[in-house]
N, C-alpha and C positions, 0 to 999 in steps of 0.2 A: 362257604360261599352263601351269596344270600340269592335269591331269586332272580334278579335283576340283571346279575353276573352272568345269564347265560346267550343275551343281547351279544356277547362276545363271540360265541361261535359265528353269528349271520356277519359279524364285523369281517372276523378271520375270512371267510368264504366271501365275501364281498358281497352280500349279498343288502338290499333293501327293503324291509316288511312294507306290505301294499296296507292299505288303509283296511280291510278285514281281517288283518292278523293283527297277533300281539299276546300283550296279558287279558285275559276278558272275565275272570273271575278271580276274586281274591286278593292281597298284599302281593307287591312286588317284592316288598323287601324282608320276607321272613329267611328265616336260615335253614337253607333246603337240608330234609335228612336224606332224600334220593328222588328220584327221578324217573317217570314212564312215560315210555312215547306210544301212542297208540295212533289207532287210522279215527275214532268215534269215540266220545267222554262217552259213552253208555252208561247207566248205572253200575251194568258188571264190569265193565273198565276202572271206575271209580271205587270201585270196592276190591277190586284187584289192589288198583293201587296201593289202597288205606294197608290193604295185608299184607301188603310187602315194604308196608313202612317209606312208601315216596308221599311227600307231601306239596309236589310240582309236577303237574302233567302236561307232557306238548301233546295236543290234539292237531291231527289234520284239518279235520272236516270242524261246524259252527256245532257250537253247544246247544243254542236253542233250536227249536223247533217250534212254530215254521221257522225258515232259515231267513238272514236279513235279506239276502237275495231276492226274496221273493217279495217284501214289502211291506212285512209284519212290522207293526209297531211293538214296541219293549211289551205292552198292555195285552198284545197278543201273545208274546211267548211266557208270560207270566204264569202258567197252569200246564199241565200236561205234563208232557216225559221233559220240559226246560224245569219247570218247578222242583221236577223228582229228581233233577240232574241236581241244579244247584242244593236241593235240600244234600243231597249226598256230597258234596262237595264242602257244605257248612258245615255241616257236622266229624266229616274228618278232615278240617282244617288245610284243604289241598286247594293251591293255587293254580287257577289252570290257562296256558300258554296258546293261542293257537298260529298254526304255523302251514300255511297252502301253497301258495302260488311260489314261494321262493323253497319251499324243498319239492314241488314239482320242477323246478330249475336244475334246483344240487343233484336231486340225483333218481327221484320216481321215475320219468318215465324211462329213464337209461334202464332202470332195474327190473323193469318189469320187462321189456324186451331181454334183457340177459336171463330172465327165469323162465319166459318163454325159447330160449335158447334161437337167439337169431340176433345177426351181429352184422356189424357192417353197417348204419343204415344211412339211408341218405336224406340229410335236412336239407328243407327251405332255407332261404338266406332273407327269407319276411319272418317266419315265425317257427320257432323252436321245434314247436307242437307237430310241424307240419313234416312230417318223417315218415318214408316205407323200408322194406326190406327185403331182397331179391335175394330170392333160394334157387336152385335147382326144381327143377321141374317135378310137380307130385301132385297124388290125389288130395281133392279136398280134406278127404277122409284121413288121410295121413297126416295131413297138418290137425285137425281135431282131436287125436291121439296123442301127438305133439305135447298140443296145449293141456290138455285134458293130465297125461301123465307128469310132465313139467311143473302145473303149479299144483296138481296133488289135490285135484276135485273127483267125484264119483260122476257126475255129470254135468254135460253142458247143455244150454241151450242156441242151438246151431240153425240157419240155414243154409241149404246150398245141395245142390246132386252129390254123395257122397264120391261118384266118380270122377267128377269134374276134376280136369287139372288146373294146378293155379304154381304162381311163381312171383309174386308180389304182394306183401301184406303190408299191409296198415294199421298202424295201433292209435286206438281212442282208449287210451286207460280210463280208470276212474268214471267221472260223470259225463264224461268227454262223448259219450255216445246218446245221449238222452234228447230229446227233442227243444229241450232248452238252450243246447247247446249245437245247432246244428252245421257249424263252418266246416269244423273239423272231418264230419261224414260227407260231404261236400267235397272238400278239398280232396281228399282221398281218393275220393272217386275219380274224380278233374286228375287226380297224377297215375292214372292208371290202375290202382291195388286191385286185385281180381278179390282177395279174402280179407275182410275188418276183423281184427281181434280189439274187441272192446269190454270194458271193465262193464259197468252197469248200463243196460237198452230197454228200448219200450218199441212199441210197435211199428211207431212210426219210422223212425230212421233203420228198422229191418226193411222195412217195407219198400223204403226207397234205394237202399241196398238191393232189393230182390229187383225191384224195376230196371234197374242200372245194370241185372246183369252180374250181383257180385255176390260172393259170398262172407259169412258173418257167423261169427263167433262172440258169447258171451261167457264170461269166465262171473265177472260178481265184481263190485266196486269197491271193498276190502281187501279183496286177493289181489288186484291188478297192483292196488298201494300198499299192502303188506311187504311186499320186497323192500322196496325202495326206506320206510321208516324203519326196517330193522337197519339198515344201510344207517341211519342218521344216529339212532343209539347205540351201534356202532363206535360211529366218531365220535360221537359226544363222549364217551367213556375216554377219549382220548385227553380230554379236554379239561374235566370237570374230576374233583377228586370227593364224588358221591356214588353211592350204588346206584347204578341205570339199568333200569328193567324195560323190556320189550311186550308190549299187549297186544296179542294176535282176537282182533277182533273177525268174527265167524263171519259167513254168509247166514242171515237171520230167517233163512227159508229155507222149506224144502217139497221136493214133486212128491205128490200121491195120485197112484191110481185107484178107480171106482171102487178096488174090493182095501181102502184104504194101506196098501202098501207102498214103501218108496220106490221111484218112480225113476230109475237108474239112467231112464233112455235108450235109445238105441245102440249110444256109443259107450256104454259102460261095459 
């Protein structure tokens, strides 16, 4: 197969690449010897790849930094960790795919609520995104366990009275909770969710969270999408007759307290 040939999976799935995906580094049409799907081209993702001999990577998330999102011009991502990306990507000849908004469709946010283990949920009939999920009545604090145990972190970064009970969550996976992105926290709140479980947060949309009354959960914006791409290299192995490899990109931080040890939290 060559590169190009993989345009075939989003056909199958019906799906349509929005104007920031695609190919965005590299030949289309070399002749793939495998394949990694990751959440971020990192350098150590790119070099993962090279070592396991894939020379085509679906990335989630934009390869440069800053991101086009934001406004940068080519001239601005030209230095930095985009220079050190693509230098690593020249030199081991790996072409690389990016792929967002239509495998947030296939299958991310479904998968991220299946690993937080909650099922059932109920969409908007406006917008995808706009989805809660009614439990049985419980403490905060037991849904934070939940999550915490489920997708296999030492800690979260949490608000809310650990006693509080709640009975409707709301998921902002991914970048869905940042103050960039504010509908989603919004809307959530508008359909009632008492607790946000969200991928990556900043203060603000805690904040306004805390005001409204709700509670809030941050797991990390790799982990909330790590489900859902192993879910696509997955499929794609069904698809493609190359080796396909899966790159579990980290959460790239971690808490310290004053006498510099890790910082586990209350809820570890």
């Amino acid at each position: 197969m060559i590169a190009s040939d993989i345009l075939s999976f989003w056909q199958i799935n019906r799906l349509s690449l929005y104007s920031d995906e695609g190919f965005r580094f590299g030949p289309d049409n070399i002749t793939v010897t495998g394949i990694m799907v990751c959440w971020m081209p990192s350098v150590e993702a790119i070099h993962a790849a090279r070592d396991a001999g894939c020379n085509l990577i679906i990335t989630h998330e934009e390869l440069n930094f800053p991101p086009v999102y934001s406004g940068a011009s080519l001239e601005d991502d030209l230095c930095g960790a985009t220079f050190l990306r693509m230098k690593a990507l020249a030199e081991s000849g790996i072409t690389l795919f990016r792929a967002h908004g239509t495998l947030d469709h296939l299958c991310i946010l479904d998968a991220f609520g299946d690993k937080l283990g909650f099922t059932n949920p109920t969409i908007s009939a406006h917008e995808y995104s706009y989805r809660y999920y009614d439990f049985e009545l419980k403490s905060f604090d037991a849904v934070c366990q939940q999550v915490k145990t489920n997708i296999s972190l030492p800690y979260l970064r949490v608000y809310g009275d650990p006693n509080k009970q709640v009975k409707r969550a709301g998921l902002i996976w991914g970048g869905v909770g940042i103050s960039a992105n504010p509908h989603t926290v919004q809307q959530m709140i508008k359909m009632g969710c008492d607790v946000l479980i969200g991928g990556e947060a900043e203060e603000l949309p805690i904040l306004a969270a805390k005001d409204a009354g709700v509670c809030y959960i941050e797991t990390s914006h790799a982990y909330s999408e790590n489900p859902g791409l192993l879910i696509v290299s997955q499929q794609l192995k069904r698809h493609f007759p190359v080796p396909i490899h899966f790159y579990e990109n980290k959460r790239p931080w971690a808490l310290r307290t004053r006498n510099n040890s890790i910082d586990r939290g209350a809820l570890a």
